[in-house]
TIPADO-775154 format. One record per residue (C-alpha): x, y, z. Coordinates in steps of 0.25 Angstrom, whole numbers, padded with zeros to 4 digits, always signed. Layout:
// TIPADO-775154
XYZ...
//
This chain:
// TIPADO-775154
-0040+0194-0341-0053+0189-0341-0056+0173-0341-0040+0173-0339-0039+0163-0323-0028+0165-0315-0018+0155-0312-0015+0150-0298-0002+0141-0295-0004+0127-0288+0007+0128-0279-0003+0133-0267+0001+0131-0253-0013+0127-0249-0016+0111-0246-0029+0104-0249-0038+0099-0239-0035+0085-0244-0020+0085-0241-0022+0092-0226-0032+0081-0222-0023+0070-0228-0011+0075-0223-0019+0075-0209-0023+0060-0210-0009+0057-0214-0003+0063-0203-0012+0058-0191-0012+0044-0199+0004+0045-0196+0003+0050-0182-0005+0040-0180+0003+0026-0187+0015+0032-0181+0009+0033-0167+0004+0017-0168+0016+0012-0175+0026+0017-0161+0016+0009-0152+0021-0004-0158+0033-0001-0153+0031-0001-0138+0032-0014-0137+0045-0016-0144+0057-0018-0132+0071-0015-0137+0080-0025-0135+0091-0017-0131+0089-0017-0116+0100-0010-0108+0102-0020-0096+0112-0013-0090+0102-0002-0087+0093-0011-0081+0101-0018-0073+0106-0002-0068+0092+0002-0064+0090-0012-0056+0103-0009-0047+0097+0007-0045+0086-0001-0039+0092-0010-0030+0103-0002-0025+0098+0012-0025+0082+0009-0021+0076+0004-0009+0065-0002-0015+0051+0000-0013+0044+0000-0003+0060+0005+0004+0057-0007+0013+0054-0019+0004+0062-0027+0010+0054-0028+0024+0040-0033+0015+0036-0047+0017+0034-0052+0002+0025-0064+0008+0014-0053+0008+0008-0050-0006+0008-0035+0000+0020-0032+0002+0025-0040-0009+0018-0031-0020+0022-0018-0009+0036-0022-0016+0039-0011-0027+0055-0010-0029+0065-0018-0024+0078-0009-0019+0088-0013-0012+0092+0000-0006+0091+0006+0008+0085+0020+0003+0085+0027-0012+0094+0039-0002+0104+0025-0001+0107+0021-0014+0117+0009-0014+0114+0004+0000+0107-0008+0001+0099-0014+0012+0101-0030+0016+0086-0031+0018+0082-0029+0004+0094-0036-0001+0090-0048+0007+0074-0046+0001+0079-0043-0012+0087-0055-0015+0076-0063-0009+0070-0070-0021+0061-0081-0026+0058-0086-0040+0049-0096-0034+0033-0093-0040+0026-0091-0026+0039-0081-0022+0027-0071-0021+0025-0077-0008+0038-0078+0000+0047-0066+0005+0057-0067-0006+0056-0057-0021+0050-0066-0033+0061-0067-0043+0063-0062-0053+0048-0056-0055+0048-0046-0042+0064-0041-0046+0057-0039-0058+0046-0031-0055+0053-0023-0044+0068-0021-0048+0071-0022-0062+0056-0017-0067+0052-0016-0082+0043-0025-0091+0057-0031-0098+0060-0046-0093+0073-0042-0088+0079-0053-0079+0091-0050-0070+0102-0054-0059+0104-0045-0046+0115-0049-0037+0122-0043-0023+0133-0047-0018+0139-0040-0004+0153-0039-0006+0156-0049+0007+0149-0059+0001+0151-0067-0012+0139-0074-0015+0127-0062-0021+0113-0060-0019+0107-0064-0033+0094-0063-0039+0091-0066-0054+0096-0077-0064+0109-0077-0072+0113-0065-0080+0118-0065-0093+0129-0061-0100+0123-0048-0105+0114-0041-0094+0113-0027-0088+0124-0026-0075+0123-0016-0065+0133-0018-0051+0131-0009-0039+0139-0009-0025+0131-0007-0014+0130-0009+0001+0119-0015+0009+0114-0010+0023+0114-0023+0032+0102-0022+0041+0099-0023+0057+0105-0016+0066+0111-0023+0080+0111-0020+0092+0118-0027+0105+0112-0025+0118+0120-0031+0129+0111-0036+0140+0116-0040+0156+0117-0050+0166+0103-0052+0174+0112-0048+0186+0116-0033+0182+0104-0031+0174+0094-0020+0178+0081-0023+0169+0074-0033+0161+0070-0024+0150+0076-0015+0141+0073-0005+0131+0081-0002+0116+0078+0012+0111+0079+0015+0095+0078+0029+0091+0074+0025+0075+0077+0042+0071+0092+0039+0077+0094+0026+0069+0089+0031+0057+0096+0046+0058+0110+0038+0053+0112+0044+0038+0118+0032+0033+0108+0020+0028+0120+0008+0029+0120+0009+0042+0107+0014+0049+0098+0006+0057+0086+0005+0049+0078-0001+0060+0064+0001+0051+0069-0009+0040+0079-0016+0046+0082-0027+0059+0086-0023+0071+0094-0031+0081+0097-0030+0096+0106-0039+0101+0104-0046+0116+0120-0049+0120+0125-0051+0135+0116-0062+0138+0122-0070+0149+0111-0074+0157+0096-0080+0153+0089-0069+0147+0074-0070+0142+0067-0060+0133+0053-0059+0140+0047-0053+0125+0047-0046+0113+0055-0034+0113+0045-0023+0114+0047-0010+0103+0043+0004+0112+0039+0016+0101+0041+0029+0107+0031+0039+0100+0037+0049+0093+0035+0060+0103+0041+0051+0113+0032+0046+0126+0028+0033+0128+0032+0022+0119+0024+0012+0114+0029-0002+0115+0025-0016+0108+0030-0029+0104+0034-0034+0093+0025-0042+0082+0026-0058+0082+0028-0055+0066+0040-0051+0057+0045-0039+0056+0047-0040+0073+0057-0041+0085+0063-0055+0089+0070-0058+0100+0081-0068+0094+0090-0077+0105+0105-0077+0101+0100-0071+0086+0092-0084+0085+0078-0088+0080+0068-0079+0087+0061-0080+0103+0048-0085+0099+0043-0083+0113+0047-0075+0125+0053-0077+0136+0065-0078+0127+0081-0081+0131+0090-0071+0125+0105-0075+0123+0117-0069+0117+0114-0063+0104+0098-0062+0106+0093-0051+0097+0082-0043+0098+0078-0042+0082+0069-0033+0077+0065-0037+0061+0068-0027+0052+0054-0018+0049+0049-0022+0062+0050-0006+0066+0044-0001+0055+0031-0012+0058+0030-0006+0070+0028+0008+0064+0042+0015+0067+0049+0023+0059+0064+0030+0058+0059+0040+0070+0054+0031+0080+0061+0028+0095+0057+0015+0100+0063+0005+0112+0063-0009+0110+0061-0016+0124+0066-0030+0128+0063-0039+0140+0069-0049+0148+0067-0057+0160+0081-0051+0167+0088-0039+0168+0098-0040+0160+0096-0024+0154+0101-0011+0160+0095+0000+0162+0097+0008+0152+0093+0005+0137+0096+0002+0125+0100+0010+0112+0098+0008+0097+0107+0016+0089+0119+0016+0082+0128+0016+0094+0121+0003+0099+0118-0005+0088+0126-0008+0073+0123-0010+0059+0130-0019+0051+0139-0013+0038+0133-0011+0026+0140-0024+0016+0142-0019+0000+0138-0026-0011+0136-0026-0026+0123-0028-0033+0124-0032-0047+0111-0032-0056+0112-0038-0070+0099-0038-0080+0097-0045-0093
//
C-alpha cells in the first residue's frame, strides 16, 4: 500500500563499528595487563626447596665427572691463570669411569682455605669456589661433603655443621692411588759392565690396559723407579736425561730435566732431593719423575721414550731396562664413601 514502511526486526547479527573497536581495545588492553602482572612474579622464590635433589646433582658431579679442564688437579692456583682456567670440579678419572676416583683430585679437592687472600695459595677458597664450581645456582645453598676410605676412620671434610633437616646423598666409590713403582736392582762395581743405563717406556703399551684402576697414567700421574742393591759408594753424576724417539722411529732426541716443578729428582733413600750432582745414592734412592712432567715435555699416550742415568761405576749390565706391567706395580684401588649433605 502506498505510504505503508515495512517493518525490519532488530535482532540483526550485524555489530556496530563502535563495539568491534572497543572490544579490540579491550582485548589488547588485557593481553597486555596480564603479560606485565606475570613479570612481577619472576622474582618470587618458592620456598619449597627440594634439597635432596641438590644434594643428588652434587654427588653426579664429584663421582661421575672428571672436572674441567679433565686435569685440574695438576694447575698451580698461585697463578691467577690457571686459577680462573678452573671450571668444574670432578673427582673422577673419566666421564667413561663413573664411580672411580682419582687421589690427586681428592687430595686438591679437600684442600681448602676460608682464609681472604686464599686466592693466592694452592688450596680452593672455601666455600665461594665449591660454590661456583660444584653446587652452582644463584640460591645461598651452604653444605657439608665428606669421604671417608673404608681403612680409615677419620673423613675428609669440607663445609660447616649440617642440620637436622638437609638434602643427603651417600655414594660408594673407589679411588685410583697414583705412581706407579718400579725396582731396578743395581750391582756390585766389581761385576758391573757400564756406568750407564737406559729405561725404555712404550706410553701406547702403558695406556693399552682397558681398566683405569689400575693403568699407569704416567701423563697425570708420578712415576717412581727405585734404585736397590746398593752396596758399595755409588754417585749419580746428573740428572736423569729423557730421550724422545720421534714417531717414525730414528734418532731420539734427549734433554734434561727443568730446575722447576713438574720435573725429575733424584731422591737418596726416598729423602729430600740431590740438590747438586755428583750425588751418593743408597738403598731406596728414587728416581722420581713429578706427576705432569711428561706431559710438559709434549708427550702423549703414543710416545716411546728412555730415561738415561749415570753413575761414576759400573754397577749396570748390559742389557736395559723395562717399564711395563711386568716390571713395575700399582698400588690397589681403596673404597670409600662420599656423603653430600645440603641445606
Amino acid at each position: 500500500m502506498k505510504g505503508k514502511r515495512s517493518w525490519l526486526p532488530d535482532e540483526e547479527g550485524q555489530l556496530s563499528i563502535d563495539f568491534i573497536i572497543g572490544f579490540t581495545i579491550f582485548m589488547i588492553s588485557f593481553i597486555f595487563v596480564i603479560s606485565m602482572a606475570s613479570g612481577l612474579l619472576v622474582g618470587l622464590q618458592s620456598r619449597t626447596i627440594d634439597y635432596d635433589a641438590v644434594a643428588y646433582r652434587t654427588s653426579v658431579v664429584l663421582v661421575e665427572d672428571p672436572g674441567e679442564p679433565r686435569d685440574w688437579h695438576l694447575l698451580d692456583l698461585t697463578i691467577p691463570a690457571d686459577r680462573d682456567s678452573l671450571k668444574r670440579l670432578g673427582l673422577s678419572i673419566s666421564r667413561l669411569s663413573p664411580g672411580l676416583l682419582q687421589q690427586q683430585k681428592v687430595d686438591a679437592f679437600f684442600n681448602w682455605d676460608s682464609s681472604a687472600g686464599c686466592t693466592g695459595t694452592e688450596s680452593l677458597c672455601y666455600p665461594d669456589e665449591y660454590k661456583e664450581k660444584l653446587i652452582f645456582g644463584d640460591y645461598p645453598y651452604s653444605f657439608n661433603i665428606a669421604l671417608r676410605k673404608l681403612n680409615e676412620s677419620t673423613p675428609l671434610v669440607v663445609g660447616g655443621n649440617y642440620p637436622p633437616k638437609h638434602g643427603y646423598s651417600r655414594r660408594v666409590v673407589k679411588i685410583k692411588q697414583p705412581g706407579a713403582i718400579m725396582t731396578m736392582n743395581i750391582t756390585n762395581p766389581l761385576y758391573g759392565v757400564m756406568k750407564t743405563t737406559n729405561i725404555s717406556m712404550e706410553f701406547s703399551d702403558l695406556y693399552g690396559l682397558i681398566n683405569p684402576l689400575y693403568r699407569f697414567d704416567t701423563l697425570n700421574e708420578r712415576t717412581i723407579i727405585t734404585i736397590q742393591n746398593v752396596t758399595s759408594i755409588v754417585n749419580i753424576t746428573s740428572i736423569p736425561e729423557v730421550c724422545v724417539y720421534p714417531p717414525e722411529g730414528g734418532t731420539p732426541t734427549c734433554l734434561y730435566a727443568p730446575g722447576s716443578s713438574p720435573t725429575i729428582l733424584v731422591k737418596p733413600g726416598g729423602g729430600p732431593p740431590c740438590t747438586a750432582f755428583p750425588c751418593q745414592i743408597v738403598n731406596g734412592t728414587e728416581i722420581y719423575i713429578e706427576e705432569g712432567f711428561f706431559s710438559r715435555i709434549g708427550l702423549d699416550e703414543f710416545s716411546t721414550i728412555e730415561i738415561r742415568i749415570a753413575t761414576d761405576q759400573n754397577v749396570f749390565d748390559a742389557f736395559p731396562y723395562d717399564f711395563n706391567y711386568y716390571t713395575a706395580t700399582l698400588a690397589a684401588p681403596e673404597p670409600a664413601v662420599l656423603e653430600v649433605r645440603v641445606w
